[in-house]
N, C-alpha and C positions, 0 to 999 in steps of 0.2 A: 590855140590861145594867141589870139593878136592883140597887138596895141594900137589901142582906139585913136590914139593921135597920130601913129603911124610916123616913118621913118623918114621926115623932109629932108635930112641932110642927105640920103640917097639921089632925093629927087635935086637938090640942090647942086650937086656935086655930079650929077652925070649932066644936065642941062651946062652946068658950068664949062666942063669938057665938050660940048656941043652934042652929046649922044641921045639919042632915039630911049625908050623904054625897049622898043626889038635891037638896038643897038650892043645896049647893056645885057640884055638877055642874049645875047648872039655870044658877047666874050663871055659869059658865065655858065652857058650852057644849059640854059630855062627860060621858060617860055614868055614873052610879055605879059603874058596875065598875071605871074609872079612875080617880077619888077614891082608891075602897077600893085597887087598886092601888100608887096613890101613896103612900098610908100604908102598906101590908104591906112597901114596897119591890121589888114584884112587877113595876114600872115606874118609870120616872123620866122624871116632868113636866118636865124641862127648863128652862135658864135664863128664858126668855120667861114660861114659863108660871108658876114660882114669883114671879120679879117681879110678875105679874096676881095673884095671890092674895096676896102679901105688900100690896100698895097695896089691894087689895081688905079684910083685916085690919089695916089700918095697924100692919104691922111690918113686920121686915125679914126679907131671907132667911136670912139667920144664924139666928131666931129659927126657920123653918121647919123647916128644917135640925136643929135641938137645937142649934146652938151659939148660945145668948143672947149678947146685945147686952151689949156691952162697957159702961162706964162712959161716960157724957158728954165729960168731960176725956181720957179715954184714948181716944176715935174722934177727937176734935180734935186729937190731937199728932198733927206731922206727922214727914215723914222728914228731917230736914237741909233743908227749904225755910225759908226767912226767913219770916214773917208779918207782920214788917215792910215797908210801902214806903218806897223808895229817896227822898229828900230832894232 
């Protein structure tokens, strides 16, 4: 099951860092065809394996993904929990 638009911020994010598709495949331990996969959407890396590459790019999955990291203040609000402790 791939995604037809496939994973830019992969591609975005190792090009960024200056690294090859055999590059990224090299610290990951999989092949360039799966890289290039990953980014065509021709496969899907999975939650484990985007986590290793997000900590590997110090960003997040969201960012992997195409959906950019929300604002500082707005990933800190929470849902209806107090951030207060109790006295």
């Amino acid at each position: 099951m791939g995604n037809q638009k496939g994973l830019p911020g992969i591609a975005n994010m190792r090009e960024a860092h200056s690294m090859t598709q055999e590059d990224l495949a090299n610290r990951l331990s999989v092949s360039a065809i799966t890289v290039s996969r990953w980014e065509t959407g021709r496969q899907d890396p999975g939650v484990k394996r985007l986590i290793q590459i997000a900590e590997l790019f110090g960003c997040t999955k969201d960012d992997l993904i195409g959906n950019p990291t929300e604002a500082p203040a707005r990933r800190r609000r929470t849902t209806g929990a107090s951030t207060h402790s109790a006295a």
